[in-house]
ROMI-960330 format. One record per residue (C-alpha): residue in three letters; y negated, x, z negated. Coordinates in steps of 0.02 Angstrom, whole numbers, padded with zeros to 5 digits, always signed. Last residue first. Example, Ala and Ser with C-alpha at 12.3 -4.5 7.8 and 13.67 -1.06 7.14 Angstrom:
<vexses>
SER+00053+00684-00357/ALA+00225+00615-00390/
</vexses>
This chain:
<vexses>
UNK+01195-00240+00259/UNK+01159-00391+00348/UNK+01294-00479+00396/UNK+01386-00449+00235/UNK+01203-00552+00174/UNK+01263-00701+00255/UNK+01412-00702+00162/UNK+01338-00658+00010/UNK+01227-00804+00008/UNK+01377-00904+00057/UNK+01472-00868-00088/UNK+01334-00871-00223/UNK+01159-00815-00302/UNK+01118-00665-00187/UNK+00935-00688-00137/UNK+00906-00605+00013/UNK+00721-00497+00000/UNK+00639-00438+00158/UNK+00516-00317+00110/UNK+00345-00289+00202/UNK+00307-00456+00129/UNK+00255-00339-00041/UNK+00168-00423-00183/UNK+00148-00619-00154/UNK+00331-00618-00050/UNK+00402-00498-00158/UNK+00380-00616-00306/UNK+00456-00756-00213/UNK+00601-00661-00174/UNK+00625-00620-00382/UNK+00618-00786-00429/UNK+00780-00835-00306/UNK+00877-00903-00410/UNK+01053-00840-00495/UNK+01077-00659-00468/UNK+01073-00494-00363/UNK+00906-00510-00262/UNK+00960-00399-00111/UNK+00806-00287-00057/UNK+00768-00248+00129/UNK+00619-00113+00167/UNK+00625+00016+00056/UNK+00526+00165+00103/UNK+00483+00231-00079/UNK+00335+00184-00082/UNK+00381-00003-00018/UNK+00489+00036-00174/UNK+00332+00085-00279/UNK+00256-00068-00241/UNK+00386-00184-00308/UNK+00380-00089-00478/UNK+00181-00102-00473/UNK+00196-00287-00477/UNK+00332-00270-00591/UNK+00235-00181-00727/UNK+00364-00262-00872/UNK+00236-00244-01037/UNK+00309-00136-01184/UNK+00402-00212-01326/UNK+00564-00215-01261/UNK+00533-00096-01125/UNK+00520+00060-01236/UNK+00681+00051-01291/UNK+00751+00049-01117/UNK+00666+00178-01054/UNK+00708+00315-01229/UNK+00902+00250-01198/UNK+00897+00290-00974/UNK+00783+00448-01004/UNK+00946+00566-01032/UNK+01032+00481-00877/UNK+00892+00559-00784/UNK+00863+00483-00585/UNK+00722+00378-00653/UNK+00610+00305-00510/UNK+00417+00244-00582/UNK+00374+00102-00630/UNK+00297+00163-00802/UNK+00375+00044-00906/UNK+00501-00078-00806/UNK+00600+00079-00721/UNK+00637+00109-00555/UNK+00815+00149-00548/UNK+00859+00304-00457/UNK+01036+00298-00373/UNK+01190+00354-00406/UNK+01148+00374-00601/UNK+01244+00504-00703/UNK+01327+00426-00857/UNK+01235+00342-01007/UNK+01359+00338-01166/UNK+01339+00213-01286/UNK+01332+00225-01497/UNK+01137+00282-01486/UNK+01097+00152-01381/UNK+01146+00024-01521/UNK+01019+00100-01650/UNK+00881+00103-01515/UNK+00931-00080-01475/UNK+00892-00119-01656/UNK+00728-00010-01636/UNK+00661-00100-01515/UNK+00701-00261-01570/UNK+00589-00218-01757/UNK+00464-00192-01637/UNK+00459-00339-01535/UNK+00285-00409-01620/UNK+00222-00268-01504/UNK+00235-00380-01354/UNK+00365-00406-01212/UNK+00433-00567-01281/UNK+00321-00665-01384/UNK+00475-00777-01448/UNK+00574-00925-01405/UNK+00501-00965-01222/UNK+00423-01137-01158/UNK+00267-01070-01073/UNK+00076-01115-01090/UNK+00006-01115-00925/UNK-00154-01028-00881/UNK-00308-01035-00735/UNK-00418-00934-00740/UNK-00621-00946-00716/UNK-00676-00863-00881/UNK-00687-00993-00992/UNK-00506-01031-00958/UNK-00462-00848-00999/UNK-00556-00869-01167/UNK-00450-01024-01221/UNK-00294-00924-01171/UNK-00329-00769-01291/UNK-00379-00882-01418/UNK-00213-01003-01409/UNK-00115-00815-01403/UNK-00191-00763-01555/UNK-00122-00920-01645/UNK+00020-00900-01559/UNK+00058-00716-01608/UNK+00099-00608-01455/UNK+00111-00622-01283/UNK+00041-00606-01103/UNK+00099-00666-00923/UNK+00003-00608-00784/UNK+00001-00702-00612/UNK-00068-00655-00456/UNK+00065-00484-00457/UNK+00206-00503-00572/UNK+00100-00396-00722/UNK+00222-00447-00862/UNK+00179-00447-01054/UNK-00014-00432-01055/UNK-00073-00408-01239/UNK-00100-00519-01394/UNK-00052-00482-01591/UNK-00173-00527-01715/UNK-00331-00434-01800/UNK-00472-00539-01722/UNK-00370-00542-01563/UNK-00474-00635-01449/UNK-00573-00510-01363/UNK-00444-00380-01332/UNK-00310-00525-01259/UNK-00475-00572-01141/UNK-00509-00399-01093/UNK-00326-00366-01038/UNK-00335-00502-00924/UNK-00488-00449-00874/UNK-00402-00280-00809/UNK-00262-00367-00738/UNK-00369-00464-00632/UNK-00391-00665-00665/UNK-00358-00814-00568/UNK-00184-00850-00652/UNK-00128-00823-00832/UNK+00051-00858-00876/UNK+00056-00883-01097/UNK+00183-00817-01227/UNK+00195-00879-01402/UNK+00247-00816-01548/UNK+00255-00876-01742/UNK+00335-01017-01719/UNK+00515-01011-01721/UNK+00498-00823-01825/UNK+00478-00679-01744/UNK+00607-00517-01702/UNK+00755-00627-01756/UNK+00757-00698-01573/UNK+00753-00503-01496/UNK+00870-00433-01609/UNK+00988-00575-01546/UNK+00935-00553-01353/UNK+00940-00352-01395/UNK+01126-00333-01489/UNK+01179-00467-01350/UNK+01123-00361-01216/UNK+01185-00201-01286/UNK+01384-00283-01291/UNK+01349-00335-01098/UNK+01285-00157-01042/UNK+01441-00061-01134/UNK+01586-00183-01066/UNK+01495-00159-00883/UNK+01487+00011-00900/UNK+01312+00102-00912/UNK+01251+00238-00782/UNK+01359+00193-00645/UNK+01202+00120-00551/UNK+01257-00049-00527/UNK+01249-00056-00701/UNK+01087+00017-00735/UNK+01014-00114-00614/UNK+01102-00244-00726/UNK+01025-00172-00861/UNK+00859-00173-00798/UNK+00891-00352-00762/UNK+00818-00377-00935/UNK+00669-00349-00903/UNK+00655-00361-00706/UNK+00776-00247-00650/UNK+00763-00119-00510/UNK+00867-00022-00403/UNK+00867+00110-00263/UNK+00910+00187-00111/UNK+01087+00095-00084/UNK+01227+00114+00021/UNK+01338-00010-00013/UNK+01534+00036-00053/UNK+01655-00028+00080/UNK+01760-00161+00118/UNK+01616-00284+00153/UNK+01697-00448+00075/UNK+01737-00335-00088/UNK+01564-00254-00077/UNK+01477-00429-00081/UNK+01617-00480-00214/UNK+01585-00324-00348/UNK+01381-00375-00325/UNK+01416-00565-00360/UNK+01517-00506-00507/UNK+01368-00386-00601/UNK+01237-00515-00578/UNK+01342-00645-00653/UNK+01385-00503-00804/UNK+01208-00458-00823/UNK+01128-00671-00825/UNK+01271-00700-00939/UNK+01256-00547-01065/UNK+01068-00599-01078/UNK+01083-00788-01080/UNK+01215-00783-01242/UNK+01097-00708-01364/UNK+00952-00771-01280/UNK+01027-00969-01324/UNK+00992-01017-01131/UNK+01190-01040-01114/UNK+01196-01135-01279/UNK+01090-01285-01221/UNK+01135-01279-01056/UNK+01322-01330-01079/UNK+01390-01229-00995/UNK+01534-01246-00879/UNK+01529-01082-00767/UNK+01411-00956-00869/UNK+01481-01011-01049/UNK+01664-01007-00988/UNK+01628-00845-00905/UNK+01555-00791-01089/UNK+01748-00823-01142/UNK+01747-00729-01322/UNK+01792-00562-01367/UNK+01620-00491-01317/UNK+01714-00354-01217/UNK+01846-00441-01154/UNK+01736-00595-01098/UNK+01630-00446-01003/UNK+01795-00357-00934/UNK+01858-00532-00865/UNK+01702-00583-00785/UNK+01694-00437-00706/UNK+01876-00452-00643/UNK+01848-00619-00584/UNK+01700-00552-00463/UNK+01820-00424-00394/UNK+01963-00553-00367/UNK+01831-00659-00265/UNK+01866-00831-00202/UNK+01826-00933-00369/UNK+01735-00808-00458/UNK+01633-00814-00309/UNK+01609-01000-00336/UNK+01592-00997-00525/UNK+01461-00851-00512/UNK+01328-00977-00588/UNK+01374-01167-00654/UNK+01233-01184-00777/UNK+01099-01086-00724/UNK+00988-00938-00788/UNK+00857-00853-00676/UNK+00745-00904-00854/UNK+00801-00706-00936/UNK+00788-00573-00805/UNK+00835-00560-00602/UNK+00899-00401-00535/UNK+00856-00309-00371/UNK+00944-00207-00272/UNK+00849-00087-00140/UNK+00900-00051+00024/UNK+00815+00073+00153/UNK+00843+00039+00338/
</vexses>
């Protein structure tokens, strides 16, 4: 039985995660110890008691959503006793990191201090505004792509996140409205969504190359397991790809649909969703049923995944 980890991005957010396992697990309190340690300010706090609006501020969400992630994997091996053996990880955007983590190839202290570089390079990217982001259903990738090509006219518009039946895209609102009217016209249906900026899109530049400048300060240790990454969904066993991947992702599109293939490829057949919700299971279940996914979001989800694994 192959097992994969999986980590949930930016939206998995809730008020009140990991406070049960940080409860009964020392492991899980030790995370959360090195991450408020590491930002120098009680992000557990954040994570545990809220409130809302300044957990979903990106800047805080990102190191959250990686350190929850982080603790509810330290107490699943704590209640087993023994290391998992895994085949594989993958992140959806910003879960990356937390995939990375589990990995050995970034510390906790250095994923949670890039994280809130990115989510605050990431809001200053665009102004309030000036972005918008868009889920398109009823339409193949390909048309999808069409659509963003046709209504351009100069602007910013592309697919964001291929998550298999549903395509997000992003870019400048205005370009965005086109880009949505046209996809109407042509049989889909699409959802305006609530989001700060036009993640994912070429308007992230200037966040790309803020991370790039913080990457170049961290070290990235041997991997002990490939991590498939969000770019080219393919498995990356070379710390020396891990700061060139993760650049790249910021404002390239997350291929998840193709990510979840490639670990049927790659003979998974169980995955653990490591974090808050369960957005990540329901994915799986549209793109690959041949993989049973456990969502991992408190104590008695790991309980009854120690039965499992």
């Amino acid at each position: 039985m192959a097992l994969a980890l999986l980590f949930p991005g930016q939206g998995s957010q809730v008020v009140g995660m990991g406070r049960d396992v940080c409860e009964r697990s020392a492991a899980a309190r030790a995370v959360f110890d090195e991450a408020d340690r590491a930002l120098g300010e009680p992000l557990s706090r954040r994570c545990f008691d809220g409130p809302d609006d300044q957990l979903t501020l990106t800047e805080n969400t990102q190191p959250a959503l990686v350190a929850t992630s982080t603790a509810l994997l330290a107490a699943l091996t704590e209640r087993l006793g023994r290391p998992l053996v895994v085949s594989c990880a993958a992140g959806h955007s910003l879960g990356e990191y937390g995939a990375l983590v589990a990995a050995g190839a970034l510390s906790l202290a250095d994923a949670v201090t890039l994280v809130r570089v990115r989510g605050r390079a990431m809001q200053q990217a665009v102004p309030p505004g000036a972005g918008a982001m868009a889920a398109v259903m009823g339409l193949s990738p390909a048309d999808v792509e069409r659509a963003c090509a046709d209504a351009a006219e100069g602007d910013v518009v592309s697919p964001a996140n291929f998550n298999g039946g549903q395509i997000v895209i992003a870019g400048a609102a205005d370009a965005v409205a086109r880009a949505s009217r046209l996809a109407t016209e042509r049989g889909a249906k699409v959802i305006p969504l609530k989001v700060s900026a036009p993640f994912h899109s070429a308007l992230m530049r200037p966040a790309a190359e803020a991370v790039r400048g913080a990457l170049g300060a961290i070290t990235v240790r041997p991997l002990a397991f490939p991590v498939v990454s969000n770019v080219d969904a393919l498995p990356n066993s070379d710390p020396t790809r891990v700061p060139d991947l993760l650049v790249r992702q910021i404002d390239g599109a997350v291929r998840w649909e193709e990510t979840m293939k490639r670990l049927v490829d790659l003979g998974v057949t169980l995955a653990l969703e490591v974090g808050p919700g369960k957005v990540l299971a329901g994915l799986a279940r549209r793109i690959t049923p041949s993989i049973r996914v456990l969502s991992l979001g408190d104590l008695a989800a790991i309980e009854a995944a120690a039965a499992l694994v």
